[in-house]
Structures are given as C-alpha cells and as structure tokens.
C-alpha positions as CSV (number, residue, x, y, z in Angstrom):
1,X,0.0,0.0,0.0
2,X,2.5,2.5,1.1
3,X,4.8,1.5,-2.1
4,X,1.6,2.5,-4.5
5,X,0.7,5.8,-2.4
6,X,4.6,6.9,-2.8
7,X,4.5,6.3,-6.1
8,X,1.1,8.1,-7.0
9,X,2.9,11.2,-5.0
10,X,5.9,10.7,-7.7
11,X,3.8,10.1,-10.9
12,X,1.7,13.6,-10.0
13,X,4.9,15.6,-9.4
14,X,5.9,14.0,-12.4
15,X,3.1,15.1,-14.4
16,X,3.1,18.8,-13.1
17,X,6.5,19.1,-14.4
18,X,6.4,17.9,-17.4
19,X,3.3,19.7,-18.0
20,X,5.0,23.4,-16.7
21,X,8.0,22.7,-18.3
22,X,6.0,22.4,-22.0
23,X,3.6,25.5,-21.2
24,X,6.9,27.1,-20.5
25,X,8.9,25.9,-23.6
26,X,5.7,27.0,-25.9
27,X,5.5,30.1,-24.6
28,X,9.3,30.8,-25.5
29,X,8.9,29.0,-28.8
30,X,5.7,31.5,-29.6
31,X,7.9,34.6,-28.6
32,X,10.7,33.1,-31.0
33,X,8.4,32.8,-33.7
34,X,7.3,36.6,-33.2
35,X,10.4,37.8,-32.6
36,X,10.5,40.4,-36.0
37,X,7.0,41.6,-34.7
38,X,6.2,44.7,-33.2
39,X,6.6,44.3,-29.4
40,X,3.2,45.4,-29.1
41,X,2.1,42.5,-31.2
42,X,4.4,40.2,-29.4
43,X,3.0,41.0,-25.6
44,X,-0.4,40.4,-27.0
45,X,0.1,37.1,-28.4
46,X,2.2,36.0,-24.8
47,X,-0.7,37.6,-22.8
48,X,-3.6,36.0,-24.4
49,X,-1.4,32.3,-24.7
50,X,-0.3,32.9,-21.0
51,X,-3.9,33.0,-20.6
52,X,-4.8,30.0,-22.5
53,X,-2.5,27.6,-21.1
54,X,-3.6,28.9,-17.0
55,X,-7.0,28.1,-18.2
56,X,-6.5,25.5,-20.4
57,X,-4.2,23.2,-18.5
58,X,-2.5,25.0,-15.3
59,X,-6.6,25.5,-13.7
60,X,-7.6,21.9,-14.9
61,X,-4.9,19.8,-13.8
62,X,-5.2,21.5,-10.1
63,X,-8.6,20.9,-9.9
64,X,-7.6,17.4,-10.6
65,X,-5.6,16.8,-7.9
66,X,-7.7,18.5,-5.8
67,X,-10.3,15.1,-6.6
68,X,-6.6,13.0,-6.2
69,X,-6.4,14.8,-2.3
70,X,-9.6,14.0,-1.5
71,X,-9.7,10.3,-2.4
72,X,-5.9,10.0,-0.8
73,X,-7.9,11.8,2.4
74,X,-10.8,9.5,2.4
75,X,-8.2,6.5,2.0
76,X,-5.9,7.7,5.2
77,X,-8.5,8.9,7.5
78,X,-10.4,5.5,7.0
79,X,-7.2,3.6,7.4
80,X,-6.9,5.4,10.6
81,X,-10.1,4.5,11.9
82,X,-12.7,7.8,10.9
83,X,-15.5,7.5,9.2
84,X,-15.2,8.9,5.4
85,X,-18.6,9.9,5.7
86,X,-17.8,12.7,7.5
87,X,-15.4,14.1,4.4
88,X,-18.9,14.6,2.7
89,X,-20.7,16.2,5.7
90,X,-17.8,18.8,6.1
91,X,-17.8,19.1,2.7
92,X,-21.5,20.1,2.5
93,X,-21.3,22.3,5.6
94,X,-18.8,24.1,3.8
95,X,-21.0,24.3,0.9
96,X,-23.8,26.1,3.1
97,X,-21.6,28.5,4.1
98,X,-21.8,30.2,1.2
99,X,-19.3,33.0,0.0
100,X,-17.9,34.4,-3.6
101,X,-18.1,31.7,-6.1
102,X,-16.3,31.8,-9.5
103,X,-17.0,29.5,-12.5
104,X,-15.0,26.4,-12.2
105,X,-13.2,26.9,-14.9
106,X,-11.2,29.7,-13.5
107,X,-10.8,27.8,-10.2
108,X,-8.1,25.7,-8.7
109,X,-10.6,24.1,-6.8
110,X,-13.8,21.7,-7.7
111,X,-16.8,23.5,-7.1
112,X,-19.0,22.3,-4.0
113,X,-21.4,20.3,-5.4
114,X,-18.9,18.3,-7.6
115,X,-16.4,17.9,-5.3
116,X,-19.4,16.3,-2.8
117,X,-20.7,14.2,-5.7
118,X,-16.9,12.8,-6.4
119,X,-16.6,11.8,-2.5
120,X,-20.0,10.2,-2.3
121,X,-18.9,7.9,-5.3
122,X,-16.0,6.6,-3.4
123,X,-17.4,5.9,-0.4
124,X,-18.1,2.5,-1.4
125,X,-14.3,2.0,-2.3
126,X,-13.6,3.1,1.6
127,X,-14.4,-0.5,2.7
128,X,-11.4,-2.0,2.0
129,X,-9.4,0.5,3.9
130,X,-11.2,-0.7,7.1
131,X,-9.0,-1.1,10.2
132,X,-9.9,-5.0,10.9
C-alpha cells in the first residue's frame, strides 16, 4: 500500500513538471516565432497564450488533484479509523456556508457540489481500507 501511495505522490509531481516545463517551452517558442513583430504584437500574443495555457491546462490539472487529495484523504483517514462519511458532511457544511463563487473553470478548486458528488462515489471503495 505505502509503495503505490509513494509512487502516486511521484507520478503527479511528475506530471506537473512535465506539463509546466511544456507550457513554459511553448511560450518561449511562440515569442521566437514573433520575434520580428512589433513588441506590441508580441505581448499580445504571450498575454492571451499565458492566458490559454492557465485556463486551459494550469486551472484543470489542479482541480484534478484536488479530486486526487480528496480520495488519498478519504483512503488515510479510514485507514486510521474515521469514518469517510464525515469528508462529505464537512464538505457540504462548507458548501452552506456560502461566499464568492467563481466559475470552475477559472478555479483551482472543484466547485461544492462536484467535489461532494466525487466523494460520495468513493465511499463504497472506503471498505477495504477498514482497520480490521
């Protein structure tokens, strides 16, 4: 078990890299290839991909490891003995308490409702984690 968790923590880190280091690399590619434009021209085109890839890719991939967190949670606090149920309820008290909301997708985090749904689909999963 602690072998696969490890290695989950690796692959994501993993991924994040990879994925930073190719938003990074297009972004200096794109200001190569306007490099004989106007540098009006040039800040436009960096502003509105620097904008694309943050909502595109950067937003999206936290939001999914915000869903990884929560399962890891639900795994570790049943493995210690809580009851995963209670990961929803807090999630849903927190839902009631209202505040600003943005669209998701210019969010690092699910919204409320999804993020509930999500955690109520793995409770089931949460038996085998059991203490015996």
């Amino acid at each position: 078990m602690k072998k696969v968790q490890i290695l989950a923590v690796g692959i994501v880190f993993n991924e994040r890299t990879s994925q930073g280091l190719i938003a990074q690399m297009g972004g200096m590619a794109l200001d190569i290839a306007l490099s004989e434009k106007p540098e009006q021209t040039r800040n436009i085109f960096l502003a509105a991909y620097g904008v694309g890839t943050q909502v595109g890719i950067s937003l999206p991939f936290s939001r999914k490891h915000e869903y990884e967190a929560d399962e890891l949670g639900l795994i570790f606090m049943t493995m210690a003995g809580y009851n995963p149920e209670e990961a929803v309820a807090f999630w849903e008290r927190m839902s009631q308490m209202g505040g600003p909301s943005m669209p998701e997708f210019l969010s690092t985090h699910p919204v409320d409702t999804k993020r509930v749904a999500a955690l109520k689909k793995l409770l089931p999963e949460m038996e085998k984690y059991k203490p015996e």
